[in-house]
C-alpha positions as semicolon CSV with decimal commas, in nm:
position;residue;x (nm);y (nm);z (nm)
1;X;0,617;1,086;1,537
2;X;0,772;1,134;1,910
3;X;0,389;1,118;2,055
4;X;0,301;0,776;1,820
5;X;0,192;0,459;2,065
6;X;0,425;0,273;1,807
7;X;0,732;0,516;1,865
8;X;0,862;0,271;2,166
9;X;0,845;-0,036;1,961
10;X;1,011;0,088;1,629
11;X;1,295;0,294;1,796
12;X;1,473;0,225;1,439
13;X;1,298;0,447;1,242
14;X;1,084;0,645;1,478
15;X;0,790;0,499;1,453
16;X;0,714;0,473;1,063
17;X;0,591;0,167;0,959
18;X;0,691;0,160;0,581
19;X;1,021;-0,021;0,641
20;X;0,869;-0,322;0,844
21;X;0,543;-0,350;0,640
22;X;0,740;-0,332;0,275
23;X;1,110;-0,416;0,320
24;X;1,082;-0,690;0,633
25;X;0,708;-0,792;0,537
26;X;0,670;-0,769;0,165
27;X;0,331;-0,622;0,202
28;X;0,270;-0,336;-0,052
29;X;0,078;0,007;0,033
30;X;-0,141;0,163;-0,139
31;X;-0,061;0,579;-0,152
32;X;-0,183;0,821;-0,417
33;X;-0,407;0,587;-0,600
34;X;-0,626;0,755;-0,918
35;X;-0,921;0,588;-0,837
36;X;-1,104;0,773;-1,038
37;X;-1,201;0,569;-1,349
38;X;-1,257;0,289;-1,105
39;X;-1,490;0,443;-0,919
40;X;-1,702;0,563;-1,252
41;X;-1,719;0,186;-1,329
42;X;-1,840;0,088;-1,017
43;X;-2,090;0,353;-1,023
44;X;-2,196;0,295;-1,352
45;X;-2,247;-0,128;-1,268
46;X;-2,356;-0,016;-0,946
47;X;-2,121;-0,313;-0,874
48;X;-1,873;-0,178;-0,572
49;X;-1,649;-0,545;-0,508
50;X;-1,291;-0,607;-0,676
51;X;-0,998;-0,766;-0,610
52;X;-0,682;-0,551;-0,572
53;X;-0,355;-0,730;-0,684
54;X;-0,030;-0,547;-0,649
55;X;0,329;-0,749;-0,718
56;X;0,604;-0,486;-0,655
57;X;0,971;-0,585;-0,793
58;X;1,182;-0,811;-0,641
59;X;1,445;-0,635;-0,431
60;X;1,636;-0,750;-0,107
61;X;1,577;-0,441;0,133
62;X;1,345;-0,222;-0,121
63;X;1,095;0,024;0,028
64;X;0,975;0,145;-0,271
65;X;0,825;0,022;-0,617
66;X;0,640;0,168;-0,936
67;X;0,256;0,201;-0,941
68;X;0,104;-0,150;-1,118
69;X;-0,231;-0,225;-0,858
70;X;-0,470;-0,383;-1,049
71;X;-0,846;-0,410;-0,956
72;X;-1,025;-0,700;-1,112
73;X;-1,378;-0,635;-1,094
């Protein structure tokens, strides 16, 4: 986005963030979760703390990996 406060600093890619955070950083996003069954279970234990774990595959460079978050409650 032209107007972003980030544009300046990623001139590369114009100011998305998915290439540094996954490819340079190895940190993995979470989009399009279905939450919903977890949320049910947390309702139901009225217990609302888990641990997220995600471990994408192994490529040099990859911005992109199947769906396998797990929450450990």
């Amino acid at each position: 986005m032209p107007d972003s406060e980030f544009a300046a600093s990623a001139v590369d890619d114009a100011g998305m963030m998915h290439q540094e955070l996954i490819a340079s950083l190895g940190m993995p996003l979470g989009e399009l979760w279905r939450l919903d069954a977890l949320a049910a279970a947390c309702a139901q234990d009225q217990r609302w703390q888990c641990l997220v774990v995600v471990k994408p595959l192994h490529l040099e460079g990859g911005v992109g990996s199947p769906a396998n978050a797990t929450a450990l409650r």
